[in-house]
Each structure stands twice: as C-alpha cells, then as structure tokens.
C-alpha positions, -999 to 999 in steps of 0.1 A, spaced: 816 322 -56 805 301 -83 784 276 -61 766 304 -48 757 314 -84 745 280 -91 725 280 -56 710 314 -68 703 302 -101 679 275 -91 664 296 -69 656 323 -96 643 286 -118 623 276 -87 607 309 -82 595 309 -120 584 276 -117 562 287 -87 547 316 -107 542 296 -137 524 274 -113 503 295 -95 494 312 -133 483 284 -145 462 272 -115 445 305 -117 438 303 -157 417 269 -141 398 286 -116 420 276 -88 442 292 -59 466 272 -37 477 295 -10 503 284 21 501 294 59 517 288 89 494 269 116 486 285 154 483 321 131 457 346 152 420 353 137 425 375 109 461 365 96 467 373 59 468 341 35 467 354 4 455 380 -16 427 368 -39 411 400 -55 446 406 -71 455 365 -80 422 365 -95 419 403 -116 390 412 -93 381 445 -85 374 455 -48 346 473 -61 335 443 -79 337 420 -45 309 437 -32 286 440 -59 290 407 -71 280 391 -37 314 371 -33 314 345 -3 339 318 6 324 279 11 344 256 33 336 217 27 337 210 64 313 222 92 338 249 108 348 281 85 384 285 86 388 312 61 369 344 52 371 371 24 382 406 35 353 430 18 379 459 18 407 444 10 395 413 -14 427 391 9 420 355 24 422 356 61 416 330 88 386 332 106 402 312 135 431 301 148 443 269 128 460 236 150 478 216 123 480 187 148 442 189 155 431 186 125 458 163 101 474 139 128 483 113 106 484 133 72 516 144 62 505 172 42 477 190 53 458 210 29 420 228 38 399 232 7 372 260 3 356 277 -25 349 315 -37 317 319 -52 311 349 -76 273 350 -72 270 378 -100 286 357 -125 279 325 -112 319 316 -114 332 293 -88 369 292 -78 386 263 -60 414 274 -35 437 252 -17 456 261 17 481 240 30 488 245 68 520 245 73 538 228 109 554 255 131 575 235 160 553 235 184 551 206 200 577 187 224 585 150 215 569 126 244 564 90 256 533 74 268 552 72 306 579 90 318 592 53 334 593 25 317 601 -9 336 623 -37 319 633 -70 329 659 -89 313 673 -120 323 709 -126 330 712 -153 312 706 -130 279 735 -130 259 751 -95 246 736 -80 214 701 -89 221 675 -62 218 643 -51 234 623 -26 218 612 8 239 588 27 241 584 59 209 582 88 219 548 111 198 560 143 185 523 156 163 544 182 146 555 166 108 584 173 85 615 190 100 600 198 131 592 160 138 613 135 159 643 129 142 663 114 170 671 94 202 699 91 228 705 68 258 729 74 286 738 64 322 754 28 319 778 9 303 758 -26 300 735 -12 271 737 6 242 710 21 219 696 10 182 671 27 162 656 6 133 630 20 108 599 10 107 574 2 77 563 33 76 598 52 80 590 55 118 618 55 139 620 21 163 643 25 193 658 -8 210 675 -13 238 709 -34 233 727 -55 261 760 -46 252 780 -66 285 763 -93 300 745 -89 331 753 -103 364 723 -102 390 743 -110 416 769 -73 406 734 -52 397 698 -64 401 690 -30 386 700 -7 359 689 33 355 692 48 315 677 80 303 664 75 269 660 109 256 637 119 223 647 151 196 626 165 174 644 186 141 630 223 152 653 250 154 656 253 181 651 212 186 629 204 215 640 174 233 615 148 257 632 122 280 618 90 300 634 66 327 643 33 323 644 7 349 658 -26 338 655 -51 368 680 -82 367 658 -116 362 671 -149 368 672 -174 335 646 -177 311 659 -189 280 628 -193 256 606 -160 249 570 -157 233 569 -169 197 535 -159 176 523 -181 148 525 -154 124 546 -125 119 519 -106 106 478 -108 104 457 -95 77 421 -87 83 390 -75 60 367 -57 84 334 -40 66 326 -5 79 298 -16 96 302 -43 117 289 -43 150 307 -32 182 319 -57 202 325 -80 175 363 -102 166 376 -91 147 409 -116 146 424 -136 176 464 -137 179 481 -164 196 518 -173 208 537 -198 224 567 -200 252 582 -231 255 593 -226 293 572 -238 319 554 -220 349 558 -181 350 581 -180 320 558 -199 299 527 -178 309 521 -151 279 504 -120 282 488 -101 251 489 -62 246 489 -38 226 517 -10 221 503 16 203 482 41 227 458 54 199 444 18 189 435 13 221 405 38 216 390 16 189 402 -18 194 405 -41 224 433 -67 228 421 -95 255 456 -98 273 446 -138 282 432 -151 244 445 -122 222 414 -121 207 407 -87 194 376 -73 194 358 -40 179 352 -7 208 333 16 186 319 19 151 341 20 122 337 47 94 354 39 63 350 77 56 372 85 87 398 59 85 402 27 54 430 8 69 444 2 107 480 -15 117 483 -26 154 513 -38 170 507 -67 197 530 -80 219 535 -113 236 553 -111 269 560 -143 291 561 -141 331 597 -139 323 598 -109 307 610 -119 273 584 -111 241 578 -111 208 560 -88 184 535 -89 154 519 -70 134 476 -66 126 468 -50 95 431 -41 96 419 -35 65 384 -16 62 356 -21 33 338 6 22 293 -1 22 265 23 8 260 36 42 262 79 31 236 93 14 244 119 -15 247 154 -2 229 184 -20 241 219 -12 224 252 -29 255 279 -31 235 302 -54 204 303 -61 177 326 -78 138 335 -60 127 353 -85 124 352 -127 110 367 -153 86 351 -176 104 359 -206 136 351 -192 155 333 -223 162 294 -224 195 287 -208 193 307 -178 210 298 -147 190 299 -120 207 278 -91 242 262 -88 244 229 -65 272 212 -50 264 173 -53 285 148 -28 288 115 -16 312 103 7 308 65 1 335 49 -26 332 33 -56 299 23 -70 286 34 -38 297 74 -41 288 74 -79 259 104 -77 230 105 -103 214 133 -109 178 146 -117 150 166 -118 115 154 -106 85 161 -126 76 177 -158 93 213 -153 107 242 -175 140 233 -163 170 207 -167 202 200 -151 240 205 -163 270 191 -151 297 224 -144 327 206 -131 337 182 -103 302 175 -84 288 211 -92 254 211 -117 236 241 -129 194 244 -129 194 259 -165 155 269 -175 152 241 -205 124 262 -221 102 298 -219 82 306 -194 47 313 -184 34 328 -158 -2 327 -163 -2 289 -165 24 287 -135 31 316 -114 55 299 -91 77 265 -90 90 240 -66 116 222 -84 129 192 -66 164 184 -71 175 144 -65 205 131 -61 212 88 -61 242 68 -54 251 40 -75 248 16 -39 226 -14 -43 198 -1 -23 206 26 -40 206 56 -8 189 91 -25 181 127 -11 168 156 -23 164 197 -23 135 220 -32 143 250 -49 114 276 -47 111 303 -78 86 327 -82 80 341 -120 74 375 -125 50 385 -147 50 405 -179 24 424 -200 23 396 -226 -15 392 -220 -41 422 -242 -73 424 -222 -102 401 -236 -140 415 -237 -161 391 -217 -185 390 -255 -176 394 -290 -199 423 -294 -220 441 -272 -260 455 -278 -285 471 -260 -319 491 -261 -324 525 -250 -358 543 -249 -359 579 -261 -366 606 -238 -338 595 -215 -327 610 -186 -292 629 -190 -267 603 -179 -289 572 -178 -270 540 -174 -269 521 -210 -252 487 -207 -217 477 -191 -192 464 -208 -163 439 -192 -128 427 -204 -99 406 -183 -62 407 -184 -47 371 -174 -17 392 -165 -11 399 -129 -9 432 -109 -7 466 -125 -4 448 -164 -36 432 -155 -51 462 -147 -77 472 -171 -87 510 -181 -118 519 -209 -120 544 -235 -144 556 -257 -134 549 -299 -133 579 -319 -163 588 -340 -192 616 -349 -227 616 -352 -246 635 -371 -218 657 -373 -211 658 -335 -182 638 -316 -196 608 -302 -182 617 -270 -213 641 -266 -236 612 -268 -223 587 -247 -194 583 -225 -176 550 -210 -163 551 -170 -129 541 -175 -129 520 -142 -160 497 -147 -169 500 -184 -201 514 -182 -214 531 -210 -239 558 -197 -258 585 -222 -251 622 -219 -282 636 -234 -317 628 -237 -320 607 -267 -345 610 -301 -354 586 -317 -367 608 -346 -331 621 -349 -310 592 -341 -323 557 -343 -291 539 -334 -252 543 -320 -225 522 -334 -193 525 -312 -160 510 -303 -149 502 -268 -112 502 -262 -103 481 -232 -59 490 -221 -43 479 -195 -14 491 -175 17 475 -190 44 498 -204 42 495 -231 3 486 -226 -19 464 -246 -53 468 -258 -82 452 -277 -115 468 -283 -154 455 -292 -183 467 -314 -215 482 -293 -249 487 -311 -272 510 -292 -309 508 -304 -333 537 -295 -366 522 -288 -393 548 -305 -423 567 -276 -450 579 -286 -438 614 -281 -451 632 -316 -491 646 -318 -512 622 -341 -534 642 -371 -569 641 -362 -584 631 -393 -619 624 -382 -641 644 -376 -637 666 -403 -642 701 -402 -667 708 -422 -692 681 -407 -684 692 -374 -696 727 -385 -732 713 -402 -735 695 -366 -770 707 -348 -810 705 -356 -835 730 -354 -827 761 -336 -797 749 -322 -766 764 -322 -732 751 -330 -692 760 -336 -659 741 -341 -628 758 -335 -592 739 -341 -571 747 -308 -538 755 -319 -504 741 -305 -495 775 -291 -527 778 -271 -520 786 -232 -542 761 -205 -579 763 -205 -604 776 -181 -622 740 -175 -600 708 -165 -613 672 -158 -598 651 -143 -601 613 -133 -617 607 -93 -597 591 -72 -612 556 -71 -606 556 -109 -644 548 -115 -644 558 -154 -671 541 -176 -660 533 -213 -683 532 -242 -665 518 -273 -672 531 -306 -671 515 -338 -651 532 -362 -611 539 -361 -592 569 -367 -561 570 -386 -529 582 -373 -499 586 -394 -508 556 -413 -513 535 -378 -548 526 -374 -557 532 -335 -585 521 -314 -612 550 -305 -623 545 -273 -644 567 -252 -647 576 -220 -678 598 -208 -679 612 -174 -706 634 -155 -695 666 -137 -712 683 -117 -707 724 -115 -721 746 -89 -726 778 -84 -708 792 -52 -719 827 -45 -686 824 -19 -662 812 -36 -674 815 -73 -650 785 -81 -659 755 -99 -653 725 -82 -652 683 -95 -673 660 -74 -651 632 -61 -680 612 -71 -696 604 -101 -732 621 -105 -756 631 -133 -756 666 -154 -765 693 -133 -771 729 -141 -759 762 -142 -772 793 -131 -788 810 -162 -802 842 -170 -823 856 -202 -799 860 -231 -785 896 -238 -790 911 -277 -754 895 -282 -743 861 -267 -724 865 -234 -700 847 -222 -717 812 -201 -687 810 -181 -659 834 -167 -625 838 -169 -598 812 -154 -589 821 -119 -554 821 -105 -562 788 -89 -566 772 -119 -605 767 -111 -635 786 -132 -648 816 -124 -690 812 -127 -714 839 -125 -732 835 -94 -765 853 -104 -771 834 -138 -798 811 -141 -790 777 -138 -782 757 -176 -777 720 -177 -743 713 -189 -726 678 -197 -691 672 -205 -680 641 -228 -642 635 -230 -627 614 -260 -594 594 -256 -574 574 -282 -553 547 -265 -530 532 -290 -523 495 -283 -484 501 -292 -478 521 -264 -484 494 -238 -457 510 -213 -478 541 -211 -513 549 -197 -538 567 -214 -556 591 -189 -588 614 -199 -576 649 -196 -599 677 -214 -585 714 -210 -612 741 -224 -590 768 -238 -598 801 -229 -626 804 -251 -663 822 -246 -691 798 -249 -722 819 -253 -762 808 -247 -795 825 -264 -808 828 -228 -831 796 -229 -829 770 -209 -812 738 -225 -787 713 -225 -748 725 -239 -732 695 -256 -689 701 -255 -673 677 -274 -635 674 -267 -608 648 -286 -576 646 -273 -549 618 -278 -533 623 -245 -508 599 -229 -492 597 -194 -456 582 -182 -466 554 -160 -453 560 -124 -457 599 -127 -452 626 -148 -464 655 -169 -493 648 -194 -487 654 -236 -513 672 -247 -521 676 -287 -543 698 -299 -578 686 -316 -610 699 -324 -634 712 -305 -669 716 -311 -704 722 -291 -743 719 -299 -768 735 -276 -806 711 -280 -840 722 -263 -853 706 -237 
C-alpha cells in the first residue's frame, strides 16, 4: 500500500511538472504538443485556442494560419474549433530514420496582431514495424579447424520503429555446435555473433541449419527470423587482418561524385584461396552513397553529399579471405560544411496598403530570414536597399519586422518597392532578396493652390447678361476625391446688393461669368474673393483676390454746346426765312431718315473748329450727302437713290396766306408722304457727325431723323437749307444706333 502511494505521488509531481512546463512555454510564445504517428487526416493534437487564451471568434478575425518549415504541411488550424489537427497522415519512420526523437516544428501566425507562436510536435513511434534482415538466408563457412569460442558476426536485423517498440532482442536455435552472443555496439546497437561452442568435424557434418530470430519490445512484440547455413571448410588458420582498426576521413560537402574518398587494405597470411581478401561493405544503407571496390577497398563517392542532410557517416567494411575467415573495421566519414545555401527570405505577413499619415513605427511586413549553411557560412545579414521610409528590426530567432522609420508622403511617393536582402557571412558571401510592394493611401493634407496670386480682368459696360469674365484655376496635389476641387463665390455687397447678383463662379471650372449688364457710371470696379475647396472631410480650402475693371462706352448723349441758340435763330439774309427748334429726348422717330448707300461712298468735308463735350474736346467732322426726292403720284413715298446725285426738287405750288406744311406726314412704312400735285422745290440735306477719337471700337455712321415737324415754304421757288447735328454712334458688327438729341435749324435762300 505504501509503494503505491509513493508511485502516485510522483505521478501527481510529474503531472505538475508537465503543466508548469507547458505554462511556461506558453508565457514564451511556444506550444509543444505530442501525437501518435500513422494517426488519419484530421486527428486532434492539441487544442491551441484554449493553451493560448484565444477566442474562436478571434481566430477568424484575426486571420490566424499555421507555417510549417518544410515543403509538406502536416498540421492545420481548425477555424471552428481553434484545435491543431494533422493535415495528413504522419510516418514517423519516413520522416526521422535515424533521429531518435522526432519533433515537426511549425508556427501560428496572428496576422491581426502580428504575434507569432512557435509550436513543437513530437511524433511519437506506434509499433508498427516488424524487425527484419537484409536476406532471409545467410551463408557461413567456418573452418574446422576453428577452435570453440570463436565468433563470427551475423547479419542485424532493421526494426525503423525507435524506443520500446525497437529491437530489443535475438535468439538462435536448432544445434548444439553454436551458441549466440550479442555485443553492443558504439552506438548502443545491438551486434549478434555467432559462437562455435563444440568443435566441428567436417567429416560428422559438412553443414549446419540455426534460425536466428529478431524481437522487437512492442506489446505485443513482433518477432523476424532468417536462416543460417554454416558449411564445414577444411583448415584455414590465418583470417584477414586490416591495417587499422578504424579510419577517419574529412570529406567537404561538395566534392565531386566519383571521387576517393579513402582506400582500406588488409592482409591474410595464407596462401592461394585463403589468402585472397575480398572487401565489402555491411551496412545496406551506405551502399546508396558510397562504393566499396571489393578488389582495392578503395572507397569512392555515388552521389553528392549535403552537409545539410547528413554531417558525419560510419561504414563498416569487411575483409573476407577465400577461406571464409574476416575481419572488420570501421570508416568514420566526417563531412565539412561550405557556403553552398543561399539565405532564405519568407514574407508571413505583410501589408499592401498604408496610409500616409500612418505614425513611425508601424509594422508593415514580418519576414522569416534562414540559412541552412553553418557557422560563418549560415550567419544572415540583414538590410534594406535604398533610401526608403522604412528600417528593419530583429523580433526573435531569424524573424525581422519592416517598421516605417519615418512619416509618410504620398504626393512625393505614392507607392514603394522595398527590397529586402539578406547575406551570409560565407566568403563569397551568397545573398538573396524579396520585394515588398506598398501602396500609400492618400489623405487630404494638401489645400488647393490658385494657379496666380491674384486674378484681374476688364469688362466693357453694356454686357450681355451672363457674359463670360475671366476663369479662375486652383490644384489639389492630393489624389482622388481630396484632390477634387469645387469654387464658391466670397461673401460681399455692392452698392448695397449681395455680390452674388453681380457675378457668379461655376463651381466645376471656376469661371466667373456676370449676371447683369454692367455700368460703368454706377460701378467702375468689383473686388471679390474666390474660395477654391476640395472634397476631403474634413475639406480644405484657400481663396484669391479678383479685380474686375469696367471699361467706360460711350453710352451717355454729349451737350451740344455749339451752335448756340441764339445764333442759330439770327441765321438767314434778305427775305429768307429761318427756325431752330431743340428736339427733345422724348421725341418719337421722324418723318425723313438718311441713310448711308450701300457702297459706303460718303464724302467728308472737315471743319475747322471743335466742339466741346463734357470737358473732352472732339473732332467735328462732316459729312454731306445729296438726296434725291421724287414725287410719286403712285406711290407718294419718298425714296433714297442708291446712288449719289445732285439736289433735286420738289413739286411746289404758290404759297397759301399761312405756310403749309412742304412735306406730309410719316407713313406706316417709315417713308414720307409728299404731295404729288406741289410744285417742285429744290431741297438739299447736310448731315453733321461728331466721331470722337476715344471710341475707336465703335463706328460713327451719319444717321439724320427729321422729327415730325412741319416745314413750311412762302410759295416761291428756292432752295431749303436743313441743317441736322447728331453725335450718333454704332456697335461695330450690328446693332441699334444711339441717337441724342441736337438742334435743328433751316434757312430757305432765292434763287
């Protein structure tokens, strides 16, 4: 009773130990896990959501992924359940023949936190494998001259299983003459020999039959057997002896097949057949990588040689004379390491995309960094090429971390290629490398800039209602919707009206148009501010200063100042007639209208004195044209000659006891009505126009109207004298005339 309370109490101290263990391999980011080989796809290994305080909902949210080191995945994460499966069936054998422990390495990789998690699972030997020789029959020859208590080693027997389940044993049986030994070897291996226990007697039995059988420690055991002939010899008293027990040999990894790589030799004292030695190798397995010539002993290389796969090699070689007897000796092969691997990069997280004010520090790719070379030669540098935002840290083991070193900016750099290099410490030194591609998102960090500092423009009065004014143009080095820009009109009044009833601003191209026809008298310029936004949230905005000047027109009726009134009315001689009358600005279109011919053939008389108009002193220049008017019974119209001509007459007839009217009323087609029965009356019409040399954008065209007014006759025949000055200006290309009113006045001379 008490010793199984001591066997239970170390198993209650082993089990604390274990959970202390597995605690504390946890608290340092690492799970060691245990599972049976030759499991199915999908067999439970251990439960990591729970070893590691992870939530299931956590697992898939945070992207978690398991990394093996090899080429083949043997594990995978269950998304539901957060446990470690296999993702295939696991051979123990297969993959750690001569390892005696056989542990798979992977790790878990929290992409959400960046957190990486080292998890060890050793595969553990189930006993599935039966303990076997290399041939079921062996041959042996033995002299009978041998004397009792000599020993000849057998064949092992290969049992891949390890620990308990390995070969533990071996048994001979089926005749008297020998007995069975089992030494160990170097490596703990068991050696069995066959012993002559009685002396042999050709002549009694020139053969012997033994079963040697082979048990491995399995429950149950499993148990392999092989035959053994042992054929009778006649004397041969000298065996094989080699010059060296054992042979040492420095091989470098890559030295070329075919090549020796050391040459055993031995030596028989007996003559003939019994003196003639033949070399081999025992050991199946080296037979695949090295050759043993069974005449020289030289050995000589059968493939490559990776000191990555395998650092050191012991054969066993055997020297057998025609006789049968041998001797044995050992090959240690050791293999030297050269800078023949280059370093490894792997990306296991990495970001595509960052902001461009992403703080300094930021992770943005985790690498795993390997060499497989030794020494020197697997010593990895690390580095980053070029003059980039960004710098490497170590994180632990041969992990590093891309950390952004300093702020970014995406309108000098919108995207990176950041080459990470990795160099051994080998002499070349062997290097490789890995582009990591990052775009940087933009943010609205960037106000929109007016293409001037200020803008001005001028605008002639008299515009047309929604007249383009001048366009105004700002960037944003942002990109996408920050960088796109919107326009506003500033706040401000006018005269005591919102300057948005003067002008308005399209908000999509910046142009400034005007919204009403424009005076110069009223307004003579338009100081404004432009705001320019763009789309950010929140946005950003800058503005500029716009001057509009209104160019002045000549859109305002001069004062005649000359010729006065009063000499107008002393105008006339003899018994000549005369009147002046001032046409007023309310007076409606007059009877008689002149206008230019169509070939434009004008004669111009200058005169030699100026008139003054509002302080301007303007050019008089005149114009005289000769009209001539019919009288059309028909039609009673008067009609303009297209061509110039001298003063006709008009029908006239004896003057009445008061004057009567020398032409008619305006007709509806804007002609004169003319008295068809009057006598005819010479009558000459001479038109006055002031062109001001200002006004160079406009024409000046003659254009006298007659208002209706009567102009009377005494009945004689004569010449009538109307005198007509008008300031009157045309828009080139078109448009209606500006008439102002002036004075009028008329003389009637004898002929």
């Amino acid at each position: 009773m008490c010793a199984a309370g001591r066997r239970w109490g170390r198993r209650q101290r082993a089990l604390l130990w274990a959970v202390l263990l597995a605690a504390w391999e946890a608290a340092w980011g690492q799970l060691r896990y245990s599972v049976p080989e030759e499991m199915p796809k999908g067999s439970f290994v251990g439960d990591v959501a729970k070893d590691l305080g992870l939530q299931l909902l956590e697992l898939s949210n945070r992207g978690v992924r398991i990394v093996s080191q090899g080429r083949t995945q043997y594990f995978t994460l269950h998304g539901k359940t957060g446990h470690l499966v296999t993702a295939e069936r696991i051979d123990r054998e297969q993959l750690c023949e001569r390892v005696q422990q056989c542990v798979l390495r992977c790790e878990l990789i929290v992409e959400g936190q960046m957190q990486i998690y080292r998890i060890e699972v050793e595969i553990t030997d189930i006993n599935d494998n039966t303990p076997s020789f290399k041939e079921s029959d062996i041959e042996e020859t033995i002299s009978e001259t041998t004397s009792p208590g000599s020993r000849f080693p057998l064949a092992r027997a290969h049992d891949p299983d390890s620990g308990r389940n390995s070969l533990k044993s071996y048994e001979l049986s089926g005749d008297e003459h020998f007995s069975l030994a089992v030494q160990a070897g170097p490596g703990g291996d068991q050696r069995p020999e066959l012993v002559l226990a009685k002396a042999l007697d050709r002549e009694e039995a020139a053969f012997h039959e033994l079963v040697l059988r082979a048990s491995d420690g399995g429950d149950p055991a499993r148990t392999g057997t092989a035959r053994i002939r042992v054929t009778v010899l006649d004397a041969n008293d000298n065996a094989p002896v080699f010059s060296q027990a054992e042979y040492t040999v420095r091989v470098p990894e890559d030295v070329p097949v075919g090549s020796t790589l050391v040459t055993v030799t031995a030596t028989d004292t007996d003559d003939g057949l019994n003196g003639k030695i033949k070399y081999s190798l025992k050991k199946e397995a080296d037979t695949a990588i090295f050759h043993l010539d069974a005449e020289t002993g030289a050995i000589t290389l059968l493939r490559s040689l990776d000191f990555e796969e395998g650092d050191s090699y012991e054969l066993e070689v055997q020297a057998r004379d025609g006789g049968g007897l041998f001797d044995t000796a050992k090959v240690a092969a050791t293999v030297t390491d050269i800078n023949d691997n280059v370093p490894e990069i792997s990306v296991r997280s990495a970001l595509s995309e960052i902001s461009e004010d992403t703080p300094s520090g930021t992770v943005v790719a985790l690498l795993h960094v390997q060499d497989r070379d030794t020494g020197p030669n697997g010593a990895v540098r690390c580095s980053l090429d070029g003059n980039v935002p960004f710098r490497l840290e170590k994180s632990f083991n041969d992990y590093y971390r891309v950390v952004t070193a300093r702020e970014l900016d995406r309108e000098q750099v919108s995207e990176y290629n950041v080459t990470v290099r990795a160099a051994d410490g080998g002499s070349p030194a062997l290097q490789s490398s890995a582009v990591l591609c990052l775009r940087v998102l933009d943010v609205n960090d960037n106000a929109p800039v007016f293409a001037e500092e200020r803008y001005s423009a001028r605008v002639a009065e008299n515009n047309a209602a929604g007249a383009l004014v001048l366009t105004v143009r700002a960037t944003d080095a942002d990109w996408g919707q920050n960088a796109r820009v919107r326009y506003r009109l500033g706040e401000g009044r006018v005269r005591g009206a919102p300057l948005s009833s003067y002008v308005s601003v399209q908000a999509e191209t910046g142009a400034l148009y005007a919204l009403r026809s424009l005076d110069y008298e009223q307004v003579r310029e338009l100081r404004l501010w432009v705001l320019a936004e763009d789309g950010g949230a929140p946005a950003l905005s800058s503005n500029v200063s716009v001057e509009v000047q209104i160019v002045d027109e000549n859109d305002n009726a001069p004062q005649v100042l000359y010729p006065a009134p009063a000499a107008a009315l002393g105008s006339g001689s003899g018994g000549a007639w005369s009147g002046v009358e001032l046409a007023p600005r309310w007076s409606e279109p007059g009877a008689l209208v002149l206008l230019p011919p169509a070939s434009g053939a004008l004669r111009g008389v200058p005169v030699s004195h100026f008139v003054g108009i509002d302080g301007v002193r303007a050019f008089l220049q005149s114009y005289s044209h000769d009209v001539s008017l019919t009288a059309d019974s028909r039609k009673s119209q008067l009609r303009l000659s297209a061509s110039a001509s001298c003063c006709d007459t008009l029908p006239a007839r004896p003057l009445p006891d008061e004057p009567a009217p020398l032409l008619g009323d305006e007709d509806t087609a804007g002609g004169i009505a003319v008295d068809a029965a009057a006598p005819s009356v010479s009558f000459c019409v001479q038109i006055v126009c002031a062109a001001l040399p200002f006004t160079s954008s406009l024409s000046c065209i003659p254009l006298v109207r007659v208002l209706r007014r009567k102009i009377c006759r005494d009945g004689r025949q004569g010449t009538v004298h109307v005198y007509a000055v008008f300031w009157c200006f045309l828009l080139r290309g078109g448009g209606r005339g500006l008439h102002v009113p002036a004075w009028i006045w008329w003389s009637r001379s004898k002929k």
